[in-house]
PDB file as gemmi writes it, atoms N, CA and C in Angstrom:
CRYST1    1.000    1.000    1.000  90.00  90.00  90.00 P 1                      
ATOM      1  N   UNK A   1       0.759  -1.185   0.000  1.00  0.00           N  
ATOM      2  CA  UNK A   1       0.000   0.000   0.000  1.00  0.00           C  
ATOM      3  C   UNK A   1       0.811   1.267   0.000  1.00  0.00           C  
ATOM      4  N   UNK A   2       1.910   1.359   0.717  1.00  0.00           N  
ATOM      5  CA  UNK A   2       2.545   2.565   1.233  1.00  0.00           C  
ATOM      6  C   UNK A   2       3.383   2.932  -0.342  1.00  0.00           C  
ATOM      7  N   UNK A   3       3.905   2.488  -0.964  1.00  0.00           N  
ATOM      8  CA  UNK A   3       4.341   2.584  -1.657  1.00  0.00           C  
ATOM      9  C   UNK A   3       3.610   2.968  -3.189  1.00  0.00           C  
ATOM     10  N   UNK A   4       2.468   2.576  -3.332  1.00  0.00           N  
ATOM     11  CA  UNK A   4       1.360   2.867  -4.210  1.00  0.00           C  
ATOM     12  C   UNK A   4       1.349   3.981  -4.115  1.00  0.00           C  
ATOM     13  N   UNK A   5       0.744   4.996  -2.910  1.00  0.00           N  
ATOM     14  CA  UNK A   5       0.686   6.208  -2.594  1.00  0.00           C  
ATOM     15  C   UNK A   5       1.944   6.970  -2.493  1.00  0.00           C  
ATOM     16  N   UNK A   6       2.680   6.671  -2.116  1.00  0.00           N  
ATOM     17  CA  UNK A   6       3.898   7.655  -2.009  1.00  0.00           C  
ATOM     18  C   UNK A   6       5.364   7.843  -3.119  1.00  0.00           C  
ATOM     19  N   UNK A   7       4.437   8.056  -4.259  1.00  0.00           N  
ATOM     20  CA  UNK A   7       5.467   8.182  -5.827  1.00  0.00           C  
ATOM     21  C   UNK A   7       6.490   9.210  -5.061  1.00  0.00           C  
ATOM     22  N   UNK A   8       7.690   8.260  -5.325  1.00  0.00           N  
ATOM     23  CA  UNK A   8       9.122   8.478  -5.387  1.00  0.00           C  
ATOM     24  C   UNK A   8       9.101  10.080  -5.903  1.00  0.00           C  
ATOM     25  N   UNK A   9       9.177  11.093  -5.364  1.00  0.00           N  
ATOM     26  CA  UNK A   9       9.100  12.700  -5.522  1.00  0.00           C  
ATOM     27  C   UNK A   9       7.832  13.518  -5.381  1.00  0.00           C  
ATOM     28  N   UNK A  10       7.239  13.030  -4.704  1.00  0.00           N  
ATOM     29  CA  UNK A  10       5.972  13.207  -4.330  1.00  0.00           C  
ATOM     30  C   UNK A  10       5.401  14.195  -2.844  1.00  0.00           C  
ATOM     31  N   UNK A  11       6.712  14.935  -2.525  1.00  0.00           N  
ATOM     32  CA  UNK A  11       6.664  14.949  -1.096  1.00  0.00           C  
ATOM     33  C   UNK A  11       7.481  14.010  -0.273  1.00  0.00           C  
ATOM     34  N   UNK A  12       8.333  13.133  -0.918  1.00  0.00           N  
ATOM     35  CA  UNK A  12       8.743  12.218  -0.528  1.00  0.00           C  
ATOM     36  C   UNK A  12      10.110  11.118  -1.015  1.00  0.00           C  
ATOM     37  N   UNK A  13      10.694  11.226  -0.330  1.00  0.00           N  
ATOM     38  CA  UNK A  13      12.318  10.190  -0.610  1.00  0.00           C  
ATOM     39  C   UNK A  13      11.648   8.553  -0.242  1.00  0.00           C  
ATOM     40  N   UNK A  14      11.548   7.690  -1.199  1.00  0.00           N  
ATOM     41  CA  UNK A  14      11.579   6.447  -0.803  1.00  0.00           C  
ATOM     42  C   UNK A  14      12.361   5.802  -0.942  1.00  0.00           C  
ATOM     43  N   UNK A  15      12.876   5.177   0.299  1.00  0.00           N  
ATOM     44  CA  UNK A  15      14.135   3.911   0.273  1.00  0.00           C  
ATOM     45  C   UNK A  15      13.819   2.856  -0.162  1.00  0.00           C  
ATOM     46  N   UNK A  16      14.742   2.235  -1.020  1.00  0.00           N  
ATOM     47  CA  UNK A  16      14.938   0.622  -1.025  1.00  0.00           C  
ATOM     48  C   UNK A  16      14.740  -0.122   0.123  1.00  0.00           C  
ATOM     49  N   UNK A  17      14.642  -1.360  -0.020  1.00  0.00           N  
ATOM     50  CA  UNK A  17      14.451  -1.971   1.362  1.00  0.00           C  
ATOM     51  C   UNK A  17      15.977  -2.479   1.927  1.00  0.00           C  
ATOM     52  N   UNK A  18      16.764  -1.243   1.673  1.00  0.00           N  
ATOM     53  CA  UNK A  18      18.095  -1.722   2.178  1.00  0.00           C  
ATOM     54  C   UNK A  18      18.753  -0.495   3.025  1.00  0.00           C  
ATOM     55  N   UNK A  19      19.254  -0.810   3.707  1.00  0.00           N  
ATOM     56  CA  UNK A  19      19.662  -0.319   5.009  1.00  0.00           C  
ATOM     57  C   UNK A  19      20.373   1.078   4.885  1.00  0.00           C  
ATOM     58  N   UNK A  20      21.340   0.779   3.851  1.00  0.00           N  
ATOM     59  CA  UNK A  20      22.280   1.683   3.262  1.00  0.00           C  
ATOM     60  C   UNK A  20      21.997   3.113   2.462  1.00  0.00           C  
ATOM     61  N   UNK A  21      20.495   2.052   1.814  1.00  0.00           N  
ATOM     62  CA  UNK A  21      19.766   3.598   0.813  1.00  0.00           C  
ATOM     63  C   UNK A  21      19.045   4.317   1.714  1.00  0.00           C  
ATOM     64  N   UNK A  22      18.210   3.467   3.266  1.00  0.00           N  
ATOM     65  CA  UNK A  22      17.398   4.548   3.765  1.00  0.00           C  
ATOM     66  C   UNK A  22      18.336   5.648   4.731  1.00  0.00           C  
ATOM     67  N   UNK A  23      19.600   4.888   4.615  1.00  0.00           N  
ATOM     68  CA  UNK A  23      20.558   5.883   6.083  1.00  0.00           C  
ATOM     69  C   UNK A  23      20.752   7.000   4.947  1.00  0.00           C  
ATOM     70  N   UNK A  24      21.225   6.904   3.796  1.00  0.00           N  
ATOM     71  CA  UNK A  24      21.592   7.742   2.682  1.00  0.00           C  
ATOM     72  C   UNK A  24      20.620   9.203   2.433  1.00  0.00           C  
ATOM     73  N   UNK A  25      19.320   8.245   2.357  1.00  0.00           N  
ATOM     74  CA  UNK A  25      18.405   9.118   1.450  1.00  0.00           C  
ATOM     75  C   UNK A  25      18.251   9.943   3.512  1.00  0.00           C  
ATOM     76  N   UNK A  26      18.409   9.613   4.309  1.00  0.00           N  
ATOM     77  CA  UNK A  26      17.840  10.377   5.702  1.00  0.00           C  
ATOM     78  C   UNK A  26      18.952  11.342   5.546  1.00  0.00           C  
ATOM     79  N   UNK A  27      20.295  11.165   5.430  1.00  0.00           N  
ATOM     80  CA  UNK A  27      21.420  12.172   6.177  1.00  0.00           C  
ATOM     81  C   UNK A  27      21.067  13.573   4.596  1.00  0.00           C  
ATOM     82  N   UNK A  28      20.824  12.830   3.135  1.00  0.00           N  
ATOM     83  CA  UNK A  28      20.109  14.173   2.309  1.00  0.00           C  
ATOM     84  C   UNK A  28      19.405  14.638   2.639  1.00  0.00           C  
ATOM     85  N   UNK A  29      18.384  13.810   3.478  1.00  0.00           N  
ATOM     86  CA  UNK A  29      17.300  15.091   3.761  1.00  0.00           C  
ATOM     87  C   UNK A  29      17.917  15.820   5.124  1.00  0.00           C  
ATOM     88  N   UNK A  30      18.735  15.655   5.722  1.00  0.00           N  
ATOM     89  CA  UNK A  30      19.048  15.967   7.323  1.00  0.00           C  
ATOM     90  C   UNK A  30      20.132  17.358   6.980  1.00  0.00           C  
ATOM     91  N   UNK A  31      20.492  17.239   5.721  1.00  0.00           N  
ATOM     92  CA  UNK A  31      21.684  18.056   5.125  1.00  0.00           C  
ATOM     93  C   UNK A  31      20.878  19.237   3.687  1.00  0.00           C  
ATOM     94  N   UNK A  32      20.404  18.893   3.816  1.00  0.00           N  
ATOM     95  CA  UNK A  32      19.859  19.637   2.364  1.00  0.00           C  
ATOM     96  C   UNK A  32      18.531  20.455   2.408  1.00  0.00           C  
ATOM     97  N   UNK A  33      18.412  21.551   3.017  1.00  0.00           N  
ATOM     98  CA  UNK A  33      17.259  22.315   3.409  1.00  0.00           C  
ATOM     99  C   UNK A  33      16.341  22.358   2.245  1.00  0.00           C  
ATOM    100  N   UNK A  34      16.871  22.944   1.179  1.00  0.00           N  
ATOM    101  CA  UNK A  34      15.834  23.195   0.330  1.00  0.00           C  
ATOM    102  C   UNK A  34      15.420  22.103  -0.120  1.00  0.00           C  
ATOM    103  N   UNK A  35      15.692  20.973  -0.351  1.00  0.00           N  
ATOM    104  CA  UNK A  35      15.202  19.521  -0.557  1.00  0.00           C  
ATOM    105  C   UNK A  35      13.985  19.239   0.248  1.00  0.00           C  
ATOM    106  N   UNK A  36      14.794  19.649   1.498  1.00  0.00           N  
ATOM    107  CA  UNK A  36      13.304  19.323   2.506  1.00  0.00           C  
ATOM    108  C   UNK A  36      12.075  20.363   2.351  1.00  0.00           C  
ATOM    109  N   UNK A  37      12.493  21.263   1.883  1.00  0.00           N  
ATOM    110  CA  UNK A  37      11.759  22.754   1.601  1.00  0.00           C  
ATOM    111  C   UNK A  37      10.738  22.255   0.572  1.00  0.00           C  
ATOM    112  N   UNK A  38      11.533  21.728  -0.319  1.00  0.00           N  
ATOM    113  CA  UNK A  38      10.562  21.808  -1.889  1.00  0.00           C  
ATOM    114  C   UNK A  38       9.714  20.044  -1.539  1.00  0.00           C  
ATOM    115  N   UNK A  39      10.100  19.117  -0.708  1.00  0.00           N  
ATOM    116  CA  UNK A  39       9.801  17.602  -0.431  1.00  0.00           C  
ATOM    117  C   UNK A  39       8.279  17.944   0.287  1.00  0.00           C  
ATOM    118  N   UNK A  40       8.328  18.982   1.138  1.00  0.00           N  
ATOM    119  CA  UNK A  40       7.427  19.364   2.392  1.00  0.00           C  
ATOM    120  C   UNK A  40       6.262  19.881   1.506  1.00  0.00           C  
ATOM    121  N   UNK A  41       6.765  20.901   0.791  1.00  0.00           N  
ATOM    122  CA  UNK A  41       5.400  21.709  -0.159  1.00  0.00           C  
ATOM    123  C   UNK A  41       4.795  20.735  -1.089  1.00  0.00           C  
ATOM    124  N   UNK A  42       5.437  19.960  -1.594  1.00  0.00           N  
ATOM    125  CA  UNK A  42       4.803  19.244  -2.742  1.00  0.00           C  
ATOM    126  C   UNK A  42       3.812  18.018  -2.215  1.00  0.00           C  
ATOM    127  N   UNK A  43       4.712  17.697  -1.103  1.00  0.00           N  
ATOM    128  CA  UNK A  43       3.945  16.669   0.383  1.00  0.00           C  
ATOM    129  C   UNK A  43       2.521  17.304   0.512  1.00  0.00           C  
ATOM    130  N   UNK A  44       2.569  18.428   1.222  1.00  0.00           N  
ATOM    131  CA  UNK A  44       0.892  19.120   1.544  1.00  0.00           C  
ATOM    132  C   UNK A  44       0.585  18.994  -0.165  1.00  0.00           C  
ATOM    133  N   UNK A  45       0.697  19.153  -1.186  1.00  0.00           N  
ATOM    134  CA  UNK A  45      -0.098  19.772  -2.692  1.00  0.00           C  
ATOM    135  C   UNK A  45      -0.270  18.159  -2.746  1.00  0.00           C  
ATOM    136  N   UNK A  46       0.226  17.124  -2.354  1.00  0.00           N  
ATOM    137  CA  UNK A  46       0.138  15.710  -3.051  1.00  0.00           C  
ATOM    138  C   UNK A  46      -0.836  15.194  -2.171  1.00  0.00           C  
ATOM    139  N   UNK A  47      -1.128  15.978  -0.798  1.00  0.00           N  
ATOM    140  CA  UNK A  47      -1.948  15.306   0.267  1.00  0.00           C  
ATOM    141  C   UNK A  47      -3.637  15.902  -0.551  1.00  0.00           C  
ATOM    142  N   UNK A  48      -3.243  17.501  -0.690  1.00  0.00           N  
ATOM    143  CA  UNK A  48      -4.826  17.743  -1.206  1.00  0.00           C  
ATOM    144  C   UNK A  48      -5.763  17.334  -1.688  1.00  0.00           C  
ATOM    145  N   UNK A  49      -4.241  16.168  -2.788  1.00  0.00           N  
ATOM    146  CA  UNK A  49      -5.057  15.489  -3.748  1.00  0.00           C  
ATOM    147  C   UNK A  49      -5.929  13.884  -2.792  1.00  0.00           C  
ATOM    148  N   UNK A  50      -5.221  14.061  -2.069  1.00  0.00           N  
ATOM    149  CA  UNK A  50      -6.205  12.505  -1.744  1.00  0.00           C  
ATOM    150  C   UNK A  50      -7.320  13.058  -0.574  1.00  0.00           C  
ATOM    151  N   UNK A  51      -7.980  14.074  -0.869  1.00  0.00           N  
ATOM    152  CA  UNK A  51      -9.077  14.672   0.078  1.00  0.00           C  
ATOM    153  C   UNK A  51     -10.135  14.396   0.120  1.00  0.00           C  
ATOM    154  N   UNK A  52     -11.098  13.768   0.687  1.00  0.00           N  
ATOM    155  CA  UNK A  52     -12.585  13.094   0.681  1.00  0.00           C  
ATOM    156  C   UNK A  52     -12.925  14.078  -0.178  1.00  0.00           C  
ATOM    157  N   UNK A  53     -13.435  15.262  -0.107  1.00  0.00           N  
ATOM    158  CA  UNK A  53     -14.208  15.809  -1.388  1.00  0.00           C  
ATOM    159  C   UNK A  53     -13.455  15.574  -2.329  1.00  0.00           C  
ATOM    160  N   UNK A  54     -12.344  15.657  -2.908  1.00  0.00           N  
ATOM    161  CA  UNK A  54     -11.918  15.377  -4.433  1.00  0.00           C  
ATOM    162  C   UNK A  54     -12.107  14.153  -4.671  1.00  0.00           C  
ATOM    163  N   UNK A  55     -12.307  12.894  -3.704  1.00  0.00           N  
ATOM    164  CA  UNK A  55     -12.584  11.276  -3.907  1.00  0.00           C  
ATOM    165  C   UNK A  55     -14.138  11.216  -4.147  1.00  0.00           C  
ATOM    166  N   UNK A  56     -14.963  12.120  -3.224  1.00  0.00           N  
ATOM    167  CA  UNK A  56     -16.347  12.420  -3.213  1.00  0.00           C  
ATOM    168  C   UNK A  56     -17.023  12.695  -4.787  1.00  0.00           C  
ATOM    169  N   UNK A  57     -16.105  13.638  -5.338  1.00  0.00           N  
ATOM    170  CA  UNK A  57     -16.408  14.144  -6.327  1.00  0.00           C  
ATOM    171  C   UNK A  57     -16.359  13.363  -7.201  1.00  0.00           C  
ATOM    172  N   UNK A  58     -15.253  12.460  -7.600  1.00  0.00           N  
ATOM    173  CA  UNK A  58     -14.949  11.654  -8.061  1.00  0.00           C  
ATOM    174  C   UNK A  58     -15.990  10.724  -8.184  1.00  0.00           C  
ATOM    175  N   UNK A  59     -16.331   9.684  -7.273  1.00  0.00           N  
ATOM    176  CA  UNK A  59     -17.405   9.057  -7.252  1.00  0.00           C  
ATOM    177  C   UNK A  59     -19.077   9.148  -7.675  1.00  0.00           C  
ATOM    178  N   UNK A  60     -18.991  10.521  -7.129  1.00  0.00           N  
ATOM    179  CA  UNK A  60     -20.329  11.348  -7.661  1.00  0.00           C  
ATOM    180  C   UNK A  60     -20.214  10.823  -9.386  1.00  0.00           C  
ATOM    181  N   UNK A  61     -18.909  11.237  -9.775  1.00  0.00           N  
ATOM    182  CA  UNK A  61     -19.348  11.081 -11.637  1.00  0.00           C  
ATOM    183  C   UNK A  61     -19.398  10.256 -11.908  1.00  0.00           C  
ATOM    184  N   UNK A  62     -18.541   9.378 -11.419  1.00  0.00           N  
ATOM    185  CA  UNK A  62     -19.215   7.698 -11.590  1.00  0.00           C  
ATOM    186  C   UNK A  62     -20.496   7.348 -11.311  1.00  0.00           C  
ATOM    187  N   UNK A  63     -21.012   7.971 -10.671  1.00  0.00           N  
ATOM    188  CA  UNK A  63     -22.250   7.151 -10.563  1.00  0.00           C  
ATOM    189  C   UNK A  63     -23.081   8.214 -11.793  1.00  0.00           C  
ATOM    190  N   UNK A  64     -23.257   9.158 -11.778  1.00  0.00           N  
ATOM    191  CA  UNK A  64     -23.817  10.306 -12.536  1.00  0.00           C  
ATOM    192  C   UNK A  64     -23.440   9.266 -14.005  1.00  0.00           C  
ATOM    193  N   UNK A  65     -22.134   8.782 -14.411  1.00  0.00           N  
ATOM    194  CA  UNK A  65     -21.871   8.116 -15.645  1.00  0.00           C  
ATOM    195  C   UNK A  65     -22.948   6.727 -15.617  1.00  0.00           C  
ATOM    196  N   UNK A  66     -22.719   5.984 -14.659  1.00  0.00           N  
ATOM    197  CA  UNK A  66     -23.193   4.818 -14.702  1.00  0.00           C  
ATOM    198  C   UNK A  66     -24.901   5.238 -14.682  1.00  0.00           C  
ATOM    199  N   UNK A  67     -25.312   5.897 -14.397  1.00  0.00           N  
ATOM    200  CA  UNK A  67     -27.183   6.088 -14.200  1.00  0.00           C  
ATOM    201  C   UNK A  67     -27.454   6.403 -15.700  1.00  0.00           C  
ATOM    202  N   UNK A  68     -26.935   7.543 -16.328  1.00  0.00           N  
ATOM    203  CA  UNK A  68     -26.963   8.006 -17.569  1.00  0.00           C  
ATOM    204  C   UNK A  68     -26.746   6.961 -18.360  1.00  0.00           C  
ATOM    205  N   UNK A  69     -25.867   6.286 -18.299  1.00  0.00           N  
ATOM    206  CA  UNK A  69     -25.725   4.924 -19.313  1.00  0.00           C  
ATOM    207  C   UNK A  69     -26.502   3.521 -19.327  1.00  0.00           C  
ATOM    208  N   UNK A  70     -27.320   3.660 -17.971  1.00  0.00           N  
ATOM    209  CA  UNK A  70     -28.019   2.859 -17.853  1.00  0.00           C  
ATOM    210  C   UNK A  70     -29.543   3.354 -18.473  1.00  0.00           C  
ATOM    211  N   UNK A  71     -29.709   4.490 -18.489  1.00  0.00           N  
ATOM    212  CA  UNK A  71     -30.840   4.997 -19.003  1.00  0.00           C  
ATOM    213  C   UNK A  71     -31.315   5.370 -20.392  1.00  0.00           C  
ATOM    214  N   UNK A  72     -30.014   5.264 -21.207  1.00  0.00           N  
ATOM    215  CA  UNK A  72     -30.118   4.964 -22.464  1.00  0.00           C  
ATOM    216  C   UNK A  72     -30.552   3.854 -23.240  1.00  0.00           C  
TER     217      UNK A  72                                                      
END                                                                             
């Protein structure tokens, strides 16, 4: 699951499942402000997107599609 959601630049550094890449990718972010600067903003803009009303909305047209197509 975690990985589905959290595209590699997304707000987000994802490690390999190896020891070496997650100590790596931590001491860049621990060292590199604006990394964390630009990781953090894009984090909140990538969260907006998974917001019950934009999923709400979403669904709404699906069904709005599926009634209409059934009524033809």
């Amino acid at each position: 699951g975690t990985r589905d959601i959290l595209d590699a630049g997304r707000g987000v550094l994802v490690a390999e499942d190896d020891v070496d890449d997650f100590a790596a990718k931590a001491c860049r972010l621990l060292q590199d402000e604006d990394l964390r600067s630009a990781l953090s903003e894009d984090a909140r803009a990538y969260a907006r997107e998974w917001s019950a009303d934009r999923f709400a909305g979403e669904l709404a047209e699906i069904y709005e599609g599926l009634t209409a197509a059934a009524s033809t």
